[in-house]
Backbone as CSV, one residue per row, in Angstrom:
resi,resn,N_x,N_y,N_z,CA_x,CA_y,CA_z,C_x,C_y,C_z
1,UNK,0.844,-1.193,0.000,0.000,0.000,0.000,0.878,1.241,0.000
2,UNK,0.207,1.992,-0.978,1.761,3.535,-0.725,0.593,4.505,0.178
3,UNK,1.210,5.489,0.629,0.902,6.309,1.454,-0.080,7.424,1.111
4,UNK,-0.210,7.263,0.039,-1.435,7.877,-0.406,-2.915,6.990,-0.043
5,UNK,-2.498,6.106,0.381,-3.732,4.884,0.116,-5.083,5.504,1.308
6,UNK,-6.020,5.625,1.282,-6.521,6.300,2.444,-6.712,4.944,3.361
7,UNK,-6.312,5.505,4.629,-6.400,4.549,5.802,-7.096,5.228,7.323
8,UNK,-8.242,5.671,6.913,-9.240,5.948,8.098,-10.445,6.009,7.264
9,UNK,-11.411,5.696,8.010,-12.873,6.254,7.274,-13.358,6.275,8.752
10,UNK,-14.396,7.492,8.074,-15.374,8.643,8.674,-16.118,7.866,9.627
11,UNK,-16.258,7.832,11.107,-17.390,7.243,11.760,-18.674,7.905,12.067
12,UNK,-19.503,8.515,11.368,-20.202,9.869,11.565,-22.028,8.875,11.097
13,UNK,-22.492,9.572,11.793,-23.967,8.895,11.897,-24.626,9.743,10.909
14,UNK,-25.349,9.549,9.968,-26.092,10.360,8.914,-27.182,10.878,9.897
15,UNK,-27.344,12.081,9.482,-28.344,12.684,9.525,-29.998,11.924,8.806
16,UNK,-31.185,12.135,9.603,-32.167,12.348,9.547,-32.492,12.421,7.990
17,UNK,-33.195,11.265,7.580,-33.770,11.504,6.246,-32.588,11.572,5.495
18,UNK,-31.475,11.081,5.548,-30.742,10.671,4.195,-30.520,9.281,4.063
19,UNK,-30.611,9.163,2.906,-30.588,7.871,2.225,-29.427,8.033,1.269
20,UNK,-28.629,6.419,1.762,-27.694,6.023,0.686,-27.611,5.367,-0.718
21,UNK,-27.400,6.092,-1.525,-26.664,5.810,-3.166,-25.614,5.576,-3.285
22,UNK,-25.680,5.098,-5.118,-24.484,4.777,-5.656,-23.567,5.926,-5.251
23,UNK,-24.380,6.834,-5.524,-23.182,8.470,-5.461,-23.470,9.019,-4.066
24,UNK,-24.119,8.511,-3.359,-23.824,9.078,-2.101,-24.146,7.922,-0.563
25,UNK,-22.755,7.512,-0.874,-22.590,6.575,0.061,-23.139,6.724,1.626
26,UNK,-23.401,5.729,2.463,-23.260,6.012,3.439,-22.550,6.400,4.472
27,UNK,-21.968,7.812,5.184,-21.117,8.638,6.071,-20.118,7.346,6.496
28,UNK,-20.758,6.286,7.046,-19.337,5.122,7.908,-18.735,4.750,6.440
29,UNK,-18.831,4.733,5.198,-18.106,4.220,4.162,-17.501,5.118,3.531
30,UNK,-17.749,6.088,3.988,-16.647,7.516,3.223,-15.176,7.420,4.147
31,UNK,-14.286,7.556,3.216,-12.623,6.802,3.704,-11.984,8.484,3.427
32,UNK,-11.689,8.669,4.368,-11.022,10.166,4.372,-9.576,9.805,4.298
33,UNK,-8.727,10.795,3.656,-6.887,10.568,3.704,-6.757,11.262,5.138
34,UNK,-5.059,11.182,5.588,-4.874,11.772,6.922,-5.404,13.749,6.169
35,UNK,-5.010,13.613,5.327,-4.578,15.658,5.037,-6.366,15.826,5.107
36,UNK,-7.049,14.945,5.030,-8.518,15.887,4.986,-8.841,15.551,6.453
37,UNK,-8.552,14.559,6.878,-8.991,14.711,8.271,-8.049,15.712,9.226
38,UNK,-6.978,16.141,8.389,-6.123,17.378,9.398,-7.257,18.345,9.343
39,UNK,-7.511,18.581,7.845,-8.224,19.874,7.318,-9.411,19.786,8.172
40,UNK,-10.056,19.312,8.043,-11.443,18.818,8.780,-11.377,19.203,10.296
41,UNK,-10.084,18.569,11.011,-9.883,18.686,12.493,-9.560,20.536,12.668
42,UNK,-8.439,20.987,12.030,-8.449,22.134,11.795,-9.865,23.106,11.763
43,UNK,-10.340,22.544,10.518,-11.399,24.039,10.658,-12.759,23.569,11.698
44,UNK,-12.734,22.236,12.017,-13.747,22.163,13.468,-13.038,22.869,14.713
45,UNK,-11.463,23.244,14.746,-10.717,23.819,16.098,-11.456,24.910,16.046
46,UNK,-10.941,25.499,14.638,-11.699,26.907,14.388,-12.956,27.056,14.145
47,UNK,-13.536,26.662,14.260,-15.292,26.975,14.331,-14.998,27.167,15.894
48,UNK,-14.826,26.029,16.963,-15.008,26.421,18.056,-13.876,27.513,18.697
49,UNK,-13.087,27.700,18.365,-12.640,28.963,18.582,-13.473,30.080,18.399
50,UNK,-13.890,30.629,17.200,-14.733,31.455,16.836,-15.736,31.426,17.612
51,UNK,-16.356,30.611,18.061,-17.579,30.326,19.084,-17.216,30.997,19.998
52,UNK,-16.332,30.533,20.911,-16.015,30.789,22.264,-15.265,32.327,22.070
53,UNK,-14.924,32.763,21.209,-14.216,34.201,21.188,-15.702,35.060,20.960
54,UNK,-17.062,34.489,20.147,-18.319,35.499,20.421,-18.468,35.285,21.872
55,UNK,-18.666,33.860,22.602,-19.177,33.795,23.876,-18.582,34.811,24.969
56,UNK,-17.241,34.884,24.460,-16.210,36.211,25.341,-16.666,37.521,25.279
57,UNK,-16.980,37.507,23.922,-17.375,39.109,23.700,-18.745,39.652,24.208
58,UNK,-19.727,38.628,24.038,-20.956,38.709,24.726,-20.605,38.888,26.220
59,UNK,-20.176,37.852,27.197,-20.071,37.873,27.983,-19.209,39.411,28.819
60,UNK,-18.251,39.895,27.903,-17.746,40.737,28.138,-18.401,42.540,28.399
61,UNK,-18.847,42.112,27.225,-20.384,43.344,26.954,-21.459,43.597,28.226
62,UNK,-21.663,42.235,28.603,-22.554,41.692,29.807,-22.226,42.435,30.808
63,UNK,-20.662,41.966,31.253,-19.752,42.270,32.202,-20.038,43.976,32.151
64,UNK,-19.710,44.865,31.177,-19.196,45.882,31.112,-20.718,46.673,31.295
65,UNK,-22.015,46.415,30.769,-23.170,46.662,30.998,-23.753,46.580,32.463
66,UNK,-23.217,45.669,33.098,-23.270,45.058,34.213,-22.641,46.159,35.585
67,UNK,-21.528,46.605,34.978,-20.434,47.690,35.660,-21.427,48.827,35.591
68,UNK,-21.677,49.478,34.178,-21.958,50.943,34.180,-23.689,51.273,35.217
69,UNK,-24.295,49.923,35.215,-25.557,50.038,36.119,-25.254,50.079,37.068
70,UNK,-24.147,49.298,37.960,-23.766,49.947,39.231,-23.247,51.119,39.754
71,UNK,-22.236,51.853,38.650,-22.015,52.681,38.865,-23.163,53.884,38.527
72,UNK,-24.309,53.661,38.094,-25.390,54.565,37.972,-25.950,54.233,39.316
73,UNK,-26.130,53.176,39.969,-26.600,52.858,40.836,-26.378,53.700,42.548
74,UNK,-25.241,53.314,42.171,-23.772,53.897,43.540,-23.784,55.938,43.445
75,UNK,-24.290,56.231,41.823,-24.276,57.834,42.020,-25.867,57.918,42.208
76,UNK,-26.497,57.459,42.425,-27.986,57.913,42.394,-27.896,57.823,44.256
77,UNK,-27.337,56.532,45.123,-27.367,56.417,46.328,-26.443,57.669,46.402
78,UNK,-25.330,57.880,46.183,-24.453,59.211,46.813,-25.296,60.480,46.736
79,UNK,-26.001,61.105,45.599,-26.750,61.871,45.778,-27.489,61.778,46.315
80,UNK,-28.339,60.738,46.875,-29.360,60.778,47.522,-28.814,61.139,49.332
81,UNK,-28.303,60.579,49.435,-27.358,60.760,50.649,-27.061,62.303,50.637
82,UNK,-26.424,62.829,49.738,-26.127,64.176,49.871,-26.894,65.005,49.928
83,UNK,-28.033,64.716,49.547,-29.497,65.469,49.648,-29.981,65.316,51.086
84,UNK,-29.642,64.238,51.418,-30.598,64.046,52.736,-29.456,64.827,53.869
85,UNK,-28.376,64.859,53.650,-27.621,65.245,54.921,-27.460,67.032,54.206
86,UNK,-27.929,67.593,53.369,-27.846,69.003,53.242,-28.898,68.972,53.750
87,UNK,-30.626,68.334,54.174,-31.284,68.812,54.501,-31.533,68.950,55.846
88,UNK,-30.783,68.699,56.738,-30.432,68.429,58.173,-29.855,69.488,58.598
């Protein structure tokens, strides 16, 4: 066998409502080479990268939304305070 020969295939469960053909085999009989399953592993890293870098940014936004209400919060109590002890 030379090294081109593909030596893994795909263990992946078909989706819902597909049916196998001549031309479209069933997912466990599709034989991937190592370079597509790099490629493959690769851009699934990066999908979830990309994921988790929105989940940051959301979360971050959250965070920072989260800050400026307290600090509206904390000047509404200081004035109020300052009101009440000028009226004394």
């Amino acid at each position: 066998m030379s090294s081109s020969v593909v030596i893994a295939t795909a263990a992946i469960e078909a989706p819902y409502g597909f049916e196998a053909t001549p031309t479209n085999p069933p997912l466990s009989d599709v034989a991937l080479s190592p370079a597509k399953m790099k490629s493959l592993y690769r851009e699934d890293v990066q999908a979830e990268f990309l994921h988790l870098q929105a989940e940051a940014d959301c979360l971050l936004r959250q965070l920072q939304s989260l800050q400026q209400a307290k600090r509206k919060a904390s000047s509404a109590v200081t004035r109020a305070i300052a009101q009440t002890v000028s009226l004394c």
